[in-house]
C-alpha positions as a Markdown table, in Angstrom:
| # | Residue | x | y | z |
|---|---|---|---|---|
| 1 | Unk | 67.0 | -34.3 | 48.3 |
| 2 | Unk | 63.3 | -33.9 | 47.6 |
| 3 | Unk | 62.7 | -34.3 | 44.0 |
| 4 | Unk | 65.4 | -34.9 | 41.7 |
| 5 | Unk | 64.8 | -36.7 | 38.8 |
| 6 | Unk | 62.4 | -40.0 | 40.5 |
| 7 | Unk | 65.4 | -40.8 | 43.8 |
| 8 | Unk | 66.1 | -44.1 | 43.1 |
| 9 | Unk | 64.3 | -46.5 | 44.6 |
| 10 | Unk | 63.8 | -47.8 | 48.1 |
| 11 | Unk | 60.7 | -49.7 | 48.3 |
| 12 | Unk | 59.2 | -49.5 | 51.8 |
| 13 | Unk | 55.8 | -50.2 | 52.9 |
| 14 | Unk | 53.7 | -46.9 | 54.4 |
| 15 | Unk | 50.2 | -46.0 | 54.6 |
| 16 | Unk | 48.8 | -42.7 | 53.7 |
| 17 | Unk | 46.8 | -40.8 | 56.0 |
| 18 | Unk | 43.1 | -40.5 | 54.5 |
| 19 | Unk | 39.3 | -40.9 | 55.4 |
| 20 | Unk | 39.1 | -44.2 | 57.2 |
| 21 | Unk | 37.3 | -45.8 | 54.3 |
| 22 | Unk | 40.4 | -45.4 | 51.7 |
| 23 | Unk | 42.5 | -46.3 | 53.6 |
| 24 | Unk | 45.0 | -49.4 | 52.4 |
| 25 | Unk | 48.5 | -50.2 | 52.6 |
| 26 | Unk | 50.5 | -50.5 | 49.4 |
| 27 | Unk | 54.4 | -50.3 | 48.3 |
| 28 | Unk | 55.6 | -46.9 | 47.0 |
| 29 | Unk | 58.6 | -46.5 | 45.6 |
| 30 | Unk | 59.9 | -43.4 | 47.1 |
| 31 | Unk | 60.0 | -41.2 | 43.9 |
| 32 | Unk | 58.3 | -38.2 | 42.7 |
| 33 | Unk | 58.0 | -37.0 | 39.5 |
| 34 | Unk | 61.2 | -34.6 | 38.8 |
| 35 | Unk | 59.1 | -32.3 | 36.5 |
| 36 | Unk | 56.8 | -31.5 | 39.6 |
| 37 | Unk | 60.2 | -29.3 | 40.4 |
| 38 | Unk | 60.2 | -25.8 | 39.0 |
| 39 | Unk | 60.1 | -24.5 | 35.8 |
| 40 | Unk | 64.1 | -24.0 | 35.6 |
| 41 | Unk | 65.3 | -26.9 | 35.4 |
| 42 | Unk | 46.6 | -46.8 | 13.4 |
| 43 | Unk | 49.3 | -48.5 | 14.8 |
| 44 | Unk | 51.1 | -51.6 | 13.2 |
| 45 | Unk | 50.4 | -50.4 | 10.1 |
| 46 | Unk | 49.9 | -47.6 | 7.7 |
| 47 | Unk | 47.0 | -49.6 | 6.7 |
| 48 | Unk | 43.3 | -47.9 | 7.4 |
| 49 | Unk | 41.5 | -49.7 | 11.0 |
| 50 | Unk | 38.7 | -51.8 | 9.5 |
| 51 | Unk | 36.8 | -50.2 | 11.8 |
| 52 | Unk | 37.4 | -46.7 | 10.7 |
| 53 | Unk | 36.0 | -45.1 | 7.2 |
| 54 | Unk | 36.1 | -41.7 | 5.8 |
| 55 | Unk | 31.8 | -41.6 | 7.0 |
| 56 | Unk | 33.2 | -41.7 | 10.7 |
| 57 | Unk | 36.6 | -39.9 | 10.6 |
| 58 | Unk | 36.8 | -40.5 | 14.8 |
| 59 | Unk | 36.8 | -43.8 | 14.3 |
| 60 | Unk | 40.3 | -43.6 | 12.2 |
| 61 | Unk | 42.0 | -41.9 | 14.7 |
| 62 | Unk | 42.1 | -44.6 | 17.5 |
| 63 | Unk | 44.9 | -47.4 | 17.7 |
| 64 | Unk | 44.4 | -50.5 | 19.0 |
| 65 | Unk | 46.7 | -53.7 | 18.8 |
| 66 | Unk | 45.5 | -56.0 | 22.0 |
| 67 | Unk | 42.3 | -54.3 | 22.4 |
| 68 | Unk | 39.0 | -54.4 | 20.3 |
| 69 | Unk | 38.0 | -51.0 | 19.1 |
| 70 | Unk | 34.9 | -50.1 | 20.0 |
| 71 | Unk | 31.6 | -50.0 | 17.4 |
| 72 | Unk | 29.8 | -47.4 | 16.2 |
| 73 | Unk | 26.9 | -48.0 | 18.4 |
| 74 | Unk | 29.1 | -47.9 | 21.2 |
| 75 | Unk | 30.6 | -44.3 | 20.1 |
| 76 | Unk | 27.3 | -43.0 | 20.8 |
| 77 | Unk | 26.5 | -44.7 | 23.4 |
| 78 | Unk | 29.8 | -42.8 | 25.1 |
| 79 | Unk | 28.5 | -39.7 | 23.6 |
| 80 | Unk | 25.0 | -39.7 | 24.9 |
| 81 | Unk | 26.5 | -40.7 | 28.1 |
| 82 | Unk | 28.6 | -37.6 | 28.9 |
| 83 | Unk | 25.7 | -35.7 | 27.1 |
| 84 | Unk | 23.0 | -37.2 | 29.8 |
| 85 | Unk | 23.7 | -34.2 | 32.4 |
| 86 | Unk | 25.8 | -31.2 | 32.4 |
| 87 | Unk | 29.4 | -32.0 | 34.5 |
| 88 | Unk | 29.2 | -30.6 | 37.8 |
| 89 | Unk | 32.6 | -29.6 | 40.6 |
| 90 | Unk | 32.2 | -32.2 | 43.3 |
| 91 | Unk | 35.0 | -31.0 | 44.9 |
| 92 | Unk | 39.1 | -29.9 | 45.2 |
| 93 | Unk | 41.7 | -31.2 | 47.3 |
| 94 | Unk | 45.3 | -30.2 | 47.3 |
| 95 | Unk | 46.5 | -32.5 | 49.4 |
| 96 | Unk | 45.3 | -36.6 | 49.1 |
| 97 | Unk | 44.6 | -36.3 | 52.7 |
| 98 | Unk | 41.5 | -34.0 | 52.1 |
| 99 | Unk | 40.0 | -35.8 | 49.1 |
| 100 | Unk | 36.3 | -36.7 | 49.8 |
| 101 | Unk | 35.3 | -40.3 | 50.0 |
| 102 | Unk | 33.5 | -41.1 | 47.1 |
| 103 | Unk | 31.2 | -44.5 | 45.9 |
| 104 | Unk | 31.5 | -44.0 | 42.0 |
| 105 | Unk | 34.5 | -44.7 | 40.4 |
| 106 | Unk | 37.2 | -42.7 | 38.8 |
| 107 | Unk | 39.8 | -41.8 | 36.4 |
| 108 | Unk | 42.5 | -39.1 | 36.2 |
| 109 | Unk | 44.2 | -37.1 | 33.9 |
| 110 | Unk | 47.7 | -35.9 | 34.1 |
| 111 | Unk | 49.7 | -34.3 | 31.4 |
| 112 | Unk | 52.7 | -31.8 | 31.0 |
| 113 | Unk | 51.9 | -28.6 | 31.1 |
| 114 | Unk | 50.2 | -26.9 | 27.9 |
| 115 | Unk | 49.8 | -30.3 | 26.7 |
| 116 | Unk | 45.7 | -29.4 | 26.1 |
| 117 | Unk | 44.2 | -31.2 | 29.4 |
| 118 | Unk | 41.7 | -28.7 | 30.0 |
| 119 | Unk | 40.7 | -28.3 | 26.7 |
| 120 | Unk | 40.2 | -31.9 | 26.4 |
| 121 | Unk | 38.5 | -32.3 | 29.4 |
| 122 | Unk | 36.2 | -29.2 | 28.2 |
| 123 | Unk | 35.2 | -31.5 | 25.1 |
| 124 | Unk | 35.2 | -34.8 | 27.2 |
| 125 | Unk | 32.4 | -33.2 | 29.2 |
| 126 | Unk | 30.9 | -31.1 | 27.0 |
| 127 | Unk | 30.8 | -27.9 | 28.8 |
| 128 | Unk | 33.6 | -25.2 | 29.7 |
| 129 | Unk | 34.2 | -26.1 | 33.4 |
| 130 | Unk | 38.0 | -26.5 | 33.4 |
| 131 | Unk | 39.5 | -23.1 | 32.9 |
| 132 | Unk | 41.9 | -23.0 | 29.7 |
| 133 | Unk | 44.9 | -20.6 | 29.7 |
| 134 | Unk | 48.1 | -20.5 | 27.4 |
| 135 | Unk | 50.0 | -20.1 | 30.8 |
| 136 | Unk | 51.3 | -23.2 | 32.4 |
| 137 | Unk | 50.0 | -24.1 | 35.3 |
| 138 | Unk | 46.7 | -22.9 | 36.0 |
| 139 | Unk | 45.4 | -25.6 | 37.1 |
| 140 | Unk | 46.5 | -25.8 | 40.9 |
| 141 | Unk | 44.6 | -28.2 | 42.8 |
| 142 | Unk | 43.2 | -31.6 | 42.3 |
| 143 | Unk | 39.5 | -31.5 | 40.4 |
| 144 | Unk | 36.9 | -34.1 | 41.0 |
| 145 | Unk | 34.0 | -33.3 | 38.2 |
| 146 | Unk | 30.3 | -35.7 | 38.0 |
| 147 | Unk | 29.4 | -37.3 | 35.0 |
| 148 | Unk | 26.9 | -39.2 | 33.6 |
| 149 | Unk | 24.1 | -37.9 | 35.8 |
| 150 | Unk | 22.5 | -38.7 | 38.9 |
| 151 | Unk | 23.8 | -42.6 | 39.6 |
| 152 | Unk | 20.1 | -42.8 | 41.8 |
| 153 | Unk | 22.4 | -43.4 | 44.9 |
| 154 | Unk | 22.3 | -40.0 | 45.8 |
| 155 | Unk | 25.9 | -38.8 | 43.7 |
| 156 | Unk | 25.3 | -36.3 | 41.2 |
| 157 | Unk | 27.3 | -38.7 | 38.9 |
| 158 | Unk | 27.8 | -42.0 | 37.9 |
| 159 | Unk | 31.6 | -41.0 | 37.3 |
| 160 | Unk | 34.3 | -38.8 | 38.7 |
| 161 | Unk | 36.7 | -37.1 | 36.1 |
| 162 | Unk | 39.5 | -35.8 | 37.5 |
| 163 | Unk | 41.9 | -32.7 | 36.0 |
| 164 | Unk | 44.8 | -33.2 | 37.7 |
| 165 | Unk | 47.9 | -30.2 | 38.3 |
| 166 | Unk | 50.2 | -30.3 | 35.0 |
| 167 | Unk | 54.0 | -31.3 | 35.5 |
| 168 | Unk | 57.2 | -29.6 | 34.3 |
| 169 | Unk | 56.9 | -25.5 | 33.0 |
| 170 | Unk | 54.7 | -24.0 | 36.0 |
| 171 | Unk | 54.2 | -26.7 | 38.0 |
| 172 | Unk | 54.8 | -27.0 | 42.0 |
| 173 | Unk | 57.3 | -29.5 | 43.4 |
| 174 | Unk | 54.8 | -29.7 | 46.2 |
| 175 | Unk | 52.5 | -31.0 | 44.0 |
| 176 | Unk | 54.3 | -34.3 | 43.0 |
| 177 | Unk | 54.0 | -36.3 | 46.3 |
| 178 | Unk | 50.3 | -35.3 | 46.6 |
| 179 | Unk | 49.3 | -36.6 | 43.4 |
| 180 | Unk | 51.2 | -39.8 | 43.5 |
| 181 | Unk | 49.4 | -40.5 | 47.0 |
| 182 | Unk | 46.4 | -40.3 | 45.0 |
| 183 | Unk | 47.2 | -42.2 | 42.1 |
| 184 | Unk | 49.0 | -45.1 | 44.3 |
| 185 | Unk | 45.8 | -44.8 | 47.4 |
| 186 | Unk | 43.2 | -44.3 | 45.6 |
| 187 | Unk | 40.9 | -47.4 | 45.7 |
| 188 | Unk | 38.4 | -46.1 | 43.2 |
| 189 | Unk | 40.8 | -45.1 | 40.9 |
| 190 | Unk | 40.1 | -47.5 | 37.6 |
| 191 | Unk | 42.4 | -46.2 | 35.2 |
| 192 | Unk | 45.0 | -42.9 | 34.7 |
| 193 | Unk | 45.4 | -41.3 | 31.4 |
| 194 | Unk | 48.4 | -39.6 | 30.1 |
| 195 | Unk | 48.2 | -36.6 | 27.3 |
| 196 | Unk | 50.9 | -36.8 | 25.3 |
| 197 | Unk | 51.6 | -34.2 | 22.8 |
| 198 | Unk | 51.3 | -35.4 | 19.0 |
| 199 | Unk | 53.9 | -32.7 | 17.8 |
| 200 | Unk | 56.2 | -32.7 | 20.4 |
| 201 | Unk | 56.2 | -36.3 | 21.5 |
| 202 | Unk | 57.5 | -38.1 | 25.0 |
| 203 | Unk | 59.5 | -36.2 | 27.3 |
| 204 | Unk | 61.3 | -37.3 | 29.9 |
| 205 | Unk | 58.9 | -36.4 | 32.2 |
| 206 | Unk | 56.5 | -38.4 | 30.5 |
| 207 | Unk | 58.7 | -41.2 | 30.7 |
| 208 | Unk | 59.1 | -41.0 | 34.7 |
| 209 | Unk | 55.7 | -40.8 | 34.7 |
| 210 | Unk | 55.1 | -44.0 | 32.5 |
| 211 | Unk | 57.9 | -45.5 | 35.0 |
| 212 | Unk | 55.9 | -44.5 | 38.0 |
| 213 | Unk | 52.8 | -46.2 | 36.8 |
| 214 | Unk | 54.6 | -49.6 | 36.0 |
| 215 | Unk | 56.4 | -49.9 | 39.2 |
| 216 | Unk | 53.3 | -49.6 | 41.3 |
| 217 | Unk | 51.0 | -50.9 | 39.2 |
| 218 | Unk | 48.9 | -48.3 | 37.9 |
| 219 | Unk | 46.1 | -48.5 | 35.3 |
| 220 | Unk | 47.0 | -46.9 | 32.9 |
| 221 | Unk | 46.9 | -45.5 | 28.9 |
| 222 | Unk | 48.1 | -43.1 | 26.7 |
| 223 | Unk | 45.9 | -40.4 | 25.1 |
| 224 | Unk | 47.7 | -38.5 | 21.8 |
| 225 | Unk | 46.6 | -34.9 | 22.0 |
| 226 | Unk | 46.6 | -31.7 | 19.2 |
| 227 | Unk | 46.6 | -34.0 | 16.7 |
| 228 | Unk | 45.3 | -31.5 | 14.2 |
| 229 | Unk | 48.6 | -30.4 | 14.2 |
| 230 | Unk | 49.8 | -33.6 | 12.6 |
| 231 | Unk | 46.6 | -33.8 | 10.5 |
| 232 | Unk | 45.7 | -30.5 | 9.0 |
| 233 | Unk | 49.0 | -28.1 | 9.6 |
| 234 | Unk | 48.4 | -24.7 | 9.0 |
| 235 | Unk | 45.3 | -25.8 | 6.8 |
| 236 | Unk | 41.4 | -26.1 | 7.7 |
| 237 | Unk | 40.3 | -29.8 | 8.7 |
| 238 | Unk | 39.2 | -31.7 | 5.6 |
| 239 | Unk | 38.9 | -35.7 | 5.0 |
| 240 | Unk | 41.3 | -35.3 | 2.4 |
| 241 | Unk | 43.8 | -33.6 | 4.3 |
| 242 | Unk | 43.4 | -36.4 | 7.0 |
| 243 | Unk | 44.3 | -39.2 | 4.8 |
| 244 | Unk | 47.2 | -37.6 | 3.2 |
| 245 | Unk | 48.8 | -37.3 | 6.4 |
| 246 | Unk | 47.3 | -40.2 | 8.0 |
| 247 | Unk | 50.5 | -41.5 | 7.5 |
| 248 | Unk | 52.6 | -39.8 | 9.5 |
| 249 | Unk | 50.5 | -40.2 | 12.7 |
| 250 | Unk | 50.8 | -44.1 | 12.2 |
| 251 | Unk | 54.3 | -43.9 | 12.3 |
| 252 | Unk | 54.3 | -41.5 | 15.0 |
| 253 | Unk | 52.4 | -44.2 | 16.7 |
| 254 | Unk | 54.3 | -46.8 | 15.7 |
| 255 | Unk | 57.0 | -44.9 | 17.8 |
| 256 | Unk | 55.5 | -44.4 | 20.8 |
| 257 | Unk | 54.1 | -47.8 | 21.0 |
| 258 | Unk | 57.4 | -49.3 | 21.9 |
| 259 | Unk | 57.7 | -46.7 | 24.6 |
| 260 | Unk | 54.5 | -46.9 | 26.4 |
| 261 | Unk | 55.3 | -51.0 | 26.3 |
| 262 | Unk | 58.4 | -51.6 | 26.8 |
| 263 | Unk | 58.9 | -55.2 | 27.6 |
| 264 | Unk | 61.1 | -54.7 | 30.6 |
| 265 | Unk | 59.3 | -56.5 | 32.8 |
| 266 | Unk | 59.2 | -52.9 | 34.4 |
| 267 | Unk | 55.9 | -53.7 | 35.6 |
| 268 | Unk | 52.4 | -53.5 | 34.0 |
| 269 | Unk | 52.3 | -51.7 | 30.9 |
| 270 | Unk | 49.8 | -49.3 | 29.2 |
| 271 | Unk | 47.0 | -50.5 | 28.0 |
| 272 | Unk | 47.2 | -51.2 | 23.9 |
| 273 | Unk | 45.5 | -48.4 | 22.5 |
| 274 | Unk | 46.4 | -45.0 | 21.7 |
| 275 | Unk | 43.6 | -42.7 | 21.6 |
| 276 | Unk | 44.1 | -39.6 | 19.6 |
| 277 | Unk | 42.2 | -36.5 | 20.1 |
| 278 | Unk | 41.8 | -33.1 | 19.1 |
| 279 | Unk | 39.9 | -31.0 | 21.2 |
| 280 | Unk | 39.8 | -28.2 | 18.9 |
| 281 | Unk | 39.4 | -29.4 | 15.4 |
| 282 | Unk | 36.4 | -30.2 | 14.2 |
| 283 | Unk | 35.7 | -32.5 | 10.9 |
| 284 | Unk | 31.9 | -33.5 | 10.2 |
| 285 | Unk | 30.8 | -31.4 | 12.9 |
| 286 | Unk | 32.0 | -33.9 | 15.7 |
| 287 | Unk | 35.4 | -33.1 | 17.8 |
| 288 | Unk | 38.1 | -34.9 | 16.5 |
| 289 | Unk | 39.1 | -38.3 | 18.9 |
| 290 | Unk | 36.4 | -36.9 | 21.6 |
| 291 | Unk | 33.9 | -40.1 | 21.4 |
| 292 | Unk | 36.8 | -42.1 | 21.3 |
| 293 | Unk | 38.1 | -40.4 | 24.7 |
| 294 | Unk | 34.6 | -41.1 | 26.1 |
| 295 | Unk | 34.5 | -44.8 | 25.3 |
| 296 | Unk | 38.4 | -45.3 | 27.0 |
| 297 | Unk | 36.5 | -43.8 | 30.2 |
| 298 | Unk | 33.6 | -46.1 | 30.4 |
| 299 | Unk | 35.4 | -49.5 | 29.0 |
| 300 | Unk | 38.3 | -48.8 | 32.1 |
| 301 | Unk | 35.2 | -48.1 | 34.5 |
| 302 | Unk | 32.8 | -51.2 | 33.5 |
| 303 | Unk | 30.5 | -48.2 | 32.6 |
| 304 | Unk | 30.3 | -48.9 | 28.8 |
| 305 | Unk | 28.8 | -52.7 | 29.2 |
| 306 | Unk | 25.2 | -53.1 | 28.0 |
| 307 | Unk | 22.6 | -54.0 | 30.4 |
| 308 | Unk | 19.6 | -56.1 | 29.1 |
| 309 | Unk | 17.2 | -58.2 | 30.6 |
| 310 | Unk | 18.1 | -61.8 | 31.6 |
| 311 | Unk | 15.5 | -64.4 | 30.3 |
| 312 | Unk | 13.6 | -66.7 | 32.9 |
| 313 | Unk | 16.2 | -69.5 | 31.7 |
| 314 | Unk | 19.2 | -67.2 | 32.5 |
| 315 | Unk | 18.1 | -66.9 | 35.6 |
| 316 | Unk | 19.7 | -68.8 | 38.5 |
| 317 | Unk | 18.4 | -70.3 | 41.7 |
| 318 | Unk | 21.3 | -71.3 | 43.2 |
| 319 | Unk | 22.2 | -69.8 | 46.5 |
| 320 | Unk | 25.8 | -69.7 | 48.1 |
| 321 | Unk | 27.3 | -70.6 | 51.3 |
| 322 | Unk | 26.4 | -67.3 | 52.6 |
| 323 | Unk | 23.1 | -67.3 | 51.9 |
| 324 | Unk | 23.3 | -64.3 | 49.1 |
| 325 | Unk | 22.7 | -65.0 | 45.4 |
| 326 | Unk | 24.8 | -63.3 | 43.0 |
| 327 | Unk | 24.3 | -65.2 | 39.7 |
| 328 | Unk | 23.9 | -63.1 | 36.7 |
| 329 | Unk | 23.8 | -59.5 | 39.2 |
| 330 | Unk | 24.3 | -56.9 | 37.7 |
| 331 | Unk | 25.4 | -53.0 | 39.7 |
| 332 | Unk | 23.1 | -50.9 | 38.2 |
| 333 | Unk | 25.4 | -48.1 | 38.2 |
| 334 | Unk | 27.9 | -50.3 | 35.9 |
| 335 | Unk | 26.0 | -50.1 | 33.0 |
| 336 | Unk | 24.1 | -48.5 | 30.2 |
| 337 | Unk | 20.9 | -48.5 | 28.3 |
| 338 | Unk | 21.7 | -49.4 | 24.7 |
């Protein structure tokens, strides 16, 4: 059998054919997602994040229980970042095999089908570059877009963002194995995100996926999509209208963070934070979640620490074994201009 729901599994240890300088060996569980098979078969509390007022609505939006959620200083830091050049196509691969080597790091995004990827990605990068279609499935190969601007190493981005085929209505079962060579292969992958639909909630798709990532220990977190669905149904976006149904997005939050961390011992678990997003409503003239989004990217890439300059005192003249120092080094490619 090729896909059925993940095959159970038989751990084994295989390398994946790729440029010589990805390659590694790593454990795979022999499953692939069974949606990849046609189409026929403020957590914790209701209380507000003291982060989070009704002056910056985005800010209310985000979870987080065992992270720190990020300042306002640092939302606009993650805005002007994705603002600092328009995205450009590095490339497309269908099969992991012809993926490009790359030196900037990465993230993915997967999702069901319909689940608003591309529009999310369209307001991640500011710029329509990910075609949008109320027909599952357009998107058909694996998308690497540059972010961030030139990274002065000669990549036309300090980041890679890539928009990754949709599983279950529309998808390809061909698809599966391909992306999980990627996700499990892919040494500069720093972190996979996962839209979940606010309305409709996990599937079991979702859930394979979520499996997948524990058992071969996969960076990953959840992103809560179409929230204005939740927020402002069949009504126009208003601060108002947020808080009365505030709510019932904590509780769906509440829900899913039991799911996302399930205490198993499974394997590694998401990160927690839920990051919600609407990549069509707009409150206060700013995309619902989007800065939010932004922030996740750069915190999992090391891209959202602030560089300064060391003082003389800071400065250290010790040199190791190897001859090399490396006190207080900082990439430059791993940081950001306050």
């Amino acid at each position: 059998m090729v896909l059925a729901a993940f095959n159970r599994p038989t751990r084994s240890t295989k390398r994946i054919t790729a440029p010589v300088a990805e390659r590694k060996e790593f454990k795979v569980a022999r499953r692939v997602p069974w949606a990849f098979k046609k189409a026929n078969q403020r957590c914790a509390s209701t209380a507000p994040s003291p982060n989070g007022s009704a002056h910056c609505p985005n800010r209310e939006l985000a979870h987080y229980w065992d992270t720190a959620p990020p300042t306002a200083i640092q939302l606009r830091r993650a805005g002007k970042f994705f603002g600092a050049a328009p995205p450009k196509l590095l490339f497309s691969a269908t099969k992991f095999r012809t993926v490009n080597n790359s030196a900037i790091p990465e993230v993915a995004f997967l999702g069901r089908s319909n689940v608003g990827k591309s529009s999310l990605l369209n307001a991640l990068m500011g710029q329509k570059i990910c075609h949008t279609s109320s027909k599952p499935g357009r998107t058909r190969s694996m998308n690497f877009f540059a972010v961030g601007g030139e990274d002065g190493h000669g990549s036309p981005g300090k980041l890679a963002v890539l928009d990754m085929p949709g599983y279950g209505k529309g998808s390809r079962e061909e698809w599966g194995p391909e992306i999980m060579k990627y996700l499990v292969g892919r040494k500069q992958l720093r972190r996979a995100f996962l839209l979940v639909d606010a309305l409709h909630g996990l599937k079991r798709s979702d859930e394979e996926i979520l499996s997948m990532f524990r058992q071969n220990a996969i960076s990953h977190q959840i992103i809560l999509s179409k929230v204005d669905r939740i927020l402002f149904p069949k009504s126009r976006p208003s601060l108002a209208r947020m808080e009365q149904n505030a709510p019932e997005l904590d509780r769906i939050c509440e829900q899913l963070k039991g799911k996302i961390q399930p205490g198993n011992g499974d394997g590694p678990e998401a990160l927690g934070e839920i990051v919600t997003c609407s990549a069509e409503a707009t409150l206060e003239g700013k995309k619902l979640g989007i800065n939010n989004v932004r922030w996740a990217v750069l915190a999992a890439t090391g891209l959202g620490e602030e560089k300064r300059k060391l003082m003389p005192s800071e400065l250290s003249t010790d040199i190791p074994n190897d001859g090399v120092s490396i006190a207080n080094t900082v990439h430059p490619d791993s940081v950001l201009e306050r």
